[in-house]
C-alpha positions as CSV (number, residue, x, y, z in Angstrom):
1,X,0.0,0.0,0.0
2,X,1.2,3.6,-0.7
3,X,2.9,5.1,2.4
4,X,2.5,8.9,1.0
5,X,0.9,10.9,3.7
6,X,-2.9,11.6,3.5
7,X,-2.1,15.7,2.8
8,X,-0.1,14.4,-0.5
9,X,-3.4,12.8,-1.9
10,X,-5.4,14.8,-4.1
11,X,-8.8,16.1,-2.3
12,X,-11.8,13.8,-4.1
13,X,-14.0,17.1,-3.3
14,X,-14.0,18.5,-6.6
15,X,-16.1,22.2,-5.4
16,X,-17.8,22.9,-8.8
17,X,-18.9,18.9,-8.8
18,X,-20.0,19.2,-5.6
19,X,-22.1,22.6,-6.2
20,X,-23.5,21.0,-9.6
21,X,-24.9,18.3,-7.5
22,X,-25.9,20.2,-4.9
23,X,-28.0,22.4,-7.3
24,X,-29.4,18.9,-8.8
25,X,-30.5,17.9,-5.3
26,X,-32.1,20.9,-4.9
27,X,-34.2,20.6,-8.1
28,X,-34.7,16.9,-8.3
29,X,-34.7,15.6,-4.7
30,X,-32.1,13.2,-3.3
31,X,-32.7,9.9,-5.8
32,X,-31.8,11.6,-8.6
33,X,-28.6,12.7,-7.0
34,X,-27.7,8.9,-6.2
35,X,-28.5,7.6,-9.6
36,X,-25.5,9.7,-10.8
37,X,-23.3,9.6,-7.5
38,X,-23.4,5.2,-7.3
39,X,-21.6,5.2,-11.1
40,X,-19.4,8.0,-10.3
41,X,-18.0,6.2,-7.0
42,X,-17.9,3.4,-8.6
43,X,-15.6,4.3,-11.7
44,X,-14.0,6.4,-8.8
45,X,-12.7,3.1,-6.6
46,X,-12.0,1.1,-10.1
47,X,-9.8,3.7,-11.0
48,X,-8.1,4.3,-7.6
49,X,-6.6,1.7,-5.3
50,X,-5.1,3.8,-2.6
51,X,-9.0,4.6,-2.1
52,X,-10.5,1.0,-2.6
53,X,-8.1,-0.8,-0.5
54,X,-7.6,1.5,2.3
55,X,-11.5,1.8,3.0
56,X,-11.6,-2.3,2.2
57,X,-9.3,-2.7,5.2
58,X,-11.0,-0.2,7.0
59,X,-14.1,-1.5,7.0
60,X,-12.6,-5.1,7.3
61,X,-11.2,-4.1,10.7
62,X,-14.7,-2.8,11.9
63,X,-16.8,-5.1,11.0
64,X,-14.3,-7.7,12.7
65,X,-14.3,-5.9,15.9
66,X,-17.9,-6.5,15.9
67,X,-17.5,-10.0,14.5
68,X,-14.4,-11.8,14.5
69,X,-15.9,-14.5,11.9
70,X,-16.3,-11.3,9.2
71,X,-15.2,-12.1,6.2
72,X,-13.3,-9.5,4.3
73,X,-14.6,-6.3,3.0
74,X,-16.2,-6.4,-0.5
75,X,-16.2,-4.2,-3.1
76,X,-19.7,-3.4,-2.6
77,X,-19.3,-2.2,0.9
78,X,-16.2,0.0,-0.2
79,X,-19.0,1.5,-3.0
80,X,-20.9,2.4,-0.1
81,X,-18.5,3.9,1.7
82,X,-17.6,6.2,-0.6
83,X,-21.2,7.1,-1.7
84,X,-21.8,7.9,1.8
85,X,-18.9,10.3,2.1
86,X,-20.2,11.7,-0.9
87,X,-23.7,12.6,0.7
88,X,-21.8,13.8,3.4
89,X,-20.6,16.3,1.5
90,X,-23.9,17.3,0.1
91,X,-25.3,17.5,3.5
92,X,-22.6,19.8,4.2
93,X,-23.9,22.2,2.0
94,X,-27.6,21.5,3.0
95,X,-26.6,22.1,6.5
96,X,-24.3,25.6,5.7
97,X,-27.6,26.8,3.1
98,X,-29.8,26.8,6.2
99,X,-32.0,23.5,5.8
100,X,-31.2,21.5,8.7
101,X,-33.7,22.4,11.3
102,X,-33.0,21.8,15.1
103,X,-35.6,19.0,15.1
104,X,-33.1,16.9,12.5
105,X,-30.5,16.7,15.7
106,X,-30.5,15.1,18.7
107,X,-28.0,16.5,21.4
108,X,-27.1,13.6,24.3
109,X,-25.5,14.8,27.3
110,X,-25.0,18.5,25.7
111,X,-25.2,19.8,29.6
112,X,-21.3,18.3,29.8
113,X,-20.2,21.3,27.7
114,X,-23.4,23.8,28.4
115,X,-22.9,24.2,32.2
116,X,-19.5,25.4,31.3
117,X,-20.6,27.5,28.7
118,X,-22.9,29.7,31.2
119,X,-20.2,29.8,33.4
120,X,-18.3,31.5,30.9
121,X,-15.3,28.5,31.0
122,X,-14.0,28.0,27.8
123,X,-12.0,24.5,26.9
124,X,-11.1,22.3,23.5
125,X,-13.4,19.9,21.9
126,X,-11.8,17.0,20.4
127,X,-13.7,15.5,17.2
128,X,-12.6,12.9,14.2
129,X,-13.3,12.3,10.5
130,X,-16.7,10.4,12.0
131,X,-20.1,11.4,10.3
132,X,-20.6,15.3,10.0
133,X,-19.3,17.5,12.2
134,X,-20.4,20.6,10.0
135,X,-23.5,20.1,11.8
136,X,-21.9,20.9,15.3
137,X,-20.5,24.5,13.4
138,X,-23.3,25.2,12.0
139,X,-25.8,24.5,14.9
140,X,-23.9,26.7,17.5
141,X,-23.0,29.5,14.9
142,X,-27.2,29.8,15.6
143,X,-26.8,29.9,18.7
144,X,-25.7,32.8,21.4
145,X,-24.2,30.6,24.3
146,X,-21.5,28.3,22.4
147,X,-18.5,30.0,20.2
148,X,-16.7,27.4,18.4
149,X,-12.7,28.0,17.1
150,X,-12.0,25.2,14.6
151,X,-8.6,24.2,13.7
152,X,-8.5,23.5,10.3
153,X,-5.8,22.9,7.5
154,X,-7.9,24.4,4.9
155,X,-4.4,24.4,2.6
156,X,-6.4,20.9,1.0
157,X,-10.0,22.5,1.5
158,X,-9.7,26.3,0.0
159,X,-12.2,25.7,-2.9
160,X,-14.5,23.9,-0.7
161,X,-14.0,26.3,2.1
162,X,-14.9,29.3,-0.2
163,X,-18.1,27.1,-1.2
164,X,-19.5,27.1,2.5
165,X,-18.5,30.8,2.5
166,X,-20.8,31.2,-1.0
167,X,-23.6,29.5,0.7
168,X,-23.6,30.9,3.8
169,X,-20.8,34.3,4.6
170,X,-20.2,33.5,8.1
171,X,-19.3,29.9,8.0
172,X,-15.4,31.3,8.4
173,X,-15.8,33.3,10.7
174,X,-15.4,30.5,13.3
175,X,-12.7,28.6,10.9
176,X,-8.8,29.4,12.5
177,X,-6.5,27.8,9.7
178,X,-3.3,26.9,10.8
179,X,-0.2,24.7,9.5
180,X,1.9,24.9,12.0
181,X,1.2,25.3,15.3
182,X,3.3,28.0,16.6
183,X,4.0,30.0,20.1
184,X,1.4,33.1,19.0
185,X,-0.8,30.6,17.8
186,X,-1.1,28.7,21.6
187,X,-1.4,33.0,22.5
188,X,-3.8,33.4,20.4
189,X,-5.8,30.1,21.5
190,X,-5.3,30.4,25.1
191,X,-7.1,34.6,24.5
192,X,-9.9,32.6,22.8
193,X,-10.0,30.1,25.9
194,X,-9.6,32.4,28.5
195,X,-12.8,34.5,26.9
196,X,-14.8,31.3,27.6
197,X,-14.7,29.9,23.8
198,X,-13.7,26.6,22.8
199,X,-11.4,25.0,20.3
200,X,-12.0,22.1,18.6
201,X,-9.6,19.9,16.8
202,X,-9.9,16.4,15.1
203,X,-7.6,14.0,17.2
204,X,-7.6,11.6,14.2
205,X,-5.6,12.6,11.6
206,X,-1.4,13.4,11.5
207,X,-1.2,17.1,10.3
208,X,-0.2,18.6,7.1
209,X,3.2,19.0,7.3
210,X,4.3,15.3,7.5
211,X,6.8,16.0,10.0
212,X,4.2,15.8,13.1
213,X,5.0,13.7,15.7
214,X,2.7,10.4,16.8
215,X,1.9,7.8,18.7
216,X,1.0,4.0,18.4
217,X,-2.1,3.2,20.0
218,X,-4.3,-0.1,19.2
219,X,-7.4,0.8,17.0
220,X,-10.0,-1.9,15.9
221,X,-7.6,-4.5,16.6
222,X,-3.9,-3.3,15.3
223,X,-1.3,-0.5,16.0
224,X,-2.4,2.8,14.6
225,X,-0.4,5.8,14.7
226,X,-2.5,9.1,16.4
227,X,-1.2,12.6,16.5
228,X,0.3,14.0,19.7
229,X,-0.4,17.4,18.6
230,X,-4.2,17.9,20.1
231,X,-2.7,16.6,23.4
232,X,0.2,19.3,24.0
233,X,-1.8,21.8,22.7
234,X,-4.6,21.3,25.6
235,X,-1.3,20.7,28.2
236,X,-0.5,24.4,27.0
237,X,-4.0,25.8,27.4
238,X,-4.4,24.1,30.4
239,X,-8.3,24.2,30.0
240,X,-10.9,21.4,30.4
241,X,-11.1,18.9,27.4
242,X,-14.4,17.5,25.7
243,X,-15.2,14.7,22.8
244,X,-17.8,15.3,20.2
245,X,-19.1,12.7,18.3
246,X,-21.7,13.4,15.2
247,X,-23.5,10.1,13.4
248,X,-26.1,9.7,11.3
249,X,-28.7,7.2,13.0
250,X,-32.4,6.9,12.1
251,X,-32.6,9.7,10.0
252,X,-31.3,12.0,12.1
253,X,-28.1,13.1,13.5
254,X,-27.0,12.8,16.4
255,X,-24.4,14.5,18.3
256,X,-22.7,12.9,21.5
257,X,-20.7,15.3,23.6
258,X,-18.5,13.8,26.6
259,X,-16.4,15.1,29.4
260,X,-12.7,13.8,28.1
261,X,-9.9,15.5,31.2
262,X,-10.6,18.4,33.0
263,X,-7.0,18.9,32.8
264,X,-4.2,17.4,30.4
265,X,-0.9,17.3,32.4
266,X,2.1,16.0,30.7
267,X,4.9,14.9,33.2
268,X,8.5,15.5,31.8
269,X,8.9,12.5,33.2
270,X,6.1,10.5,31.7
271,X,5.1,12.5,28.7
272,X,5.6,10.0,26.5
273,X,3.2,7.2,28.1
274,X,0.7,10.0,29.3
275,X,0.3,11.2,25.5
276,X,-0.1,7.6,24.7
277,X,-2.5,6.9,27.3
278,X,-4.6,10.2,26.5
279,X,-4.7,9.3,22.4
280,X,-5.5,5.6,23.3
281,X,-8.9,6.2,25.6
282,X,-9.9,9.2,22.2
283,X,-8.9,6.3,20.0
284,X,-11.1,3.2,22.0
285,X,-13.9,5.9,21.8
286,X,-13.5,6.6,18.3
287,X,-13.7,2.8,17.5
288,X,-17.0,2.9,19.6
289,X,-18.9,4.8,17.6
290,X,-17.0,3.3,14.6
291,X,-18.7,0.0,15.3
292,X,-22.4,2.1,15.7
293,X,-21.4,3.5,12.5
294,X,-19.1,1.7,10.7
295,X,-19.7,3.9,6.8
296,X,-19.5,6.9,8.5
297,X,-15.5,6.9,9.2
298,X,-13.9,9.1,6.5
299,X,-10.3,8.5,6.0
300,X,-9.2,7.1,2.6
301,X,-5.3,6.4,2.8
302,X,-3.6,3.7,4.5
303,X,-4.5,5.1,7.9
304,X,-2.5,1.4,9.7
305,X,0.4,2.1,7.5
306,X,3.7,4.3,8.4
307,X,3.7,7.1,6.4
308,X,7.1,9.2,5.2
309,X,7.6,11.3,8.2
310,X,10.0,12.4,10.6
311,X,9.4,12.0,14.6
312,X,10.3,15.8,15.8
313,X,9.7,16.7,19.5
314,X,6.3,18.1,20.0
């Protein structure tokens, strides 16, 4: 499998596609988007291997967790898995045009983050490549108590980015792109923090620049590396930490928020093993909700391999 790292891979979220189907969905409903989306994913996996066999042993892994008699992955199911990344997508842009309505989510245990919100305590939010997260941004950009901060590296998203800004002109205003994480950008965090706002940060994905350091934690069944990076940046904040999980069940989304650390300390003399130990209880949660929804996950590159990188201290 190719060990290039997932930022090398070109984005499959061609903008003006994306905003032709959109504007089909809009005019035709959502069958007539599938009937062109299954043949396009389709000729998509044919065509590209990195894609088909890392979401093959993705879903593999899953389903064995659940099963250890699964057979291996078909075809079929890696079809799927791309088709519903694709309407993920779409419901991005549903969701940034306006159309969700409040009664389309379901918010369990919300009070974990909400208490500290009217107390004016701000903290990070830790979140993954699991279901839609968009609808998290764009629920609380409604709403007066909760001001989200999200880390992105939109270097790989620009033309989608300035889609969501098309659709809806504030969807950036909440969007803090960074590369490297660097002293004024902890400063500039820790302001955000300290005015009771929160900062929210996939824990699932090694960032940009390849030379991020990781660590090796067991995820649905083998070694996975997990970025450090979320980790020492909430040790430097030194604020309470949350997870946020957002899945499609029913019909409806539904967004699970729990209490994570109320602090992250990282002894010099056990940093190592108390990184590990932090990314390993994200990582056994994130394989929870893997196994309630196991299409959801969105990661197509050899997520168990080693990709090129060097290990630089964090």
């Amino acid at each position: 499998m190719s060990n290039r790292h997932w930022s090398q891979i070109g984005e499959v979220t061609m903008a003006r596609g994306i905003k032709v189907l959109f504007v089909l969905h809009r005019a035709l409903g959502r069958w007539p988007f599938r009937v062109i989306m299954y043949p396009t994913v389709t000729f998509y996996l044919l065509r590209h291997s990195l894609a088909r066999r890392s979401s093959r042993e993705y879903l593999t892994r899953v389903f064995r967790s659940i099963d250890p008699s699964h057979r291996d992955a078909s075809l079929w199911q890696s079809v799927r898995h791309v088709a519903v990344f694709a309407e993920s997508l779409l419901e991005k842009l549903r969701i940034w045009s306006g159309e969700l309505k409040t009664e389309d989510v379901i918010q369990h245990n919300r009070n974990v983050v909400s208490d500290e919100v009217e107390a004016g305590r701000g903290g990070m939010i830790f979140v993954s490549h699991l279901g839609n997260i968009e609808v998290c941004r764009a629920l609380t950009t409604r709403k007066s108590g909760i001001k989200l901060n999200v880390l992105v590296h939109t270097k790989h998203a620009v033309a989608f980015n300035a889609l969501l800004a098309e659709l809806n002109p504030k969807s950036e205003l909440n969007i803090v792109q960074v590369t490297d994480v660097s002293a004024d950008t902890v400063i500039r965090l820790r302001e955000k923090v300290d005015r009771g706002e929160y900062i929210v940060i996939a824990c699932d994905r090694v960032a940009v620049t390849g030379n991020s350091r990781v660590t090796s934690v067991d995820f649905l069944g083998a070694s996975a590396r997990f970025p450090v990076g979320p980790y020492v940046l909430a040790s430097l904040l030194q604020c309470p930490t949350y997870l946020l999980f957002c899945i499609a069940e029913q019909g409806r989304y539904h967004m699970y928020f729990e209490r994570f650390r109320e602090r992250i300390v990282l002894p010099r003399a056990s940093r190592d093993s108390a990184i590990a130990d932090a990314a390993q209880e994200f990582a056994s949660r994130l394989a929870y909700f893997c196994q309630r929804a196991p299409y959801q996950w969105f990661n197509f590159y050899d997520f168990w391999g080693t990709p090129q990188m060097e290990r630089t201290d964090a």
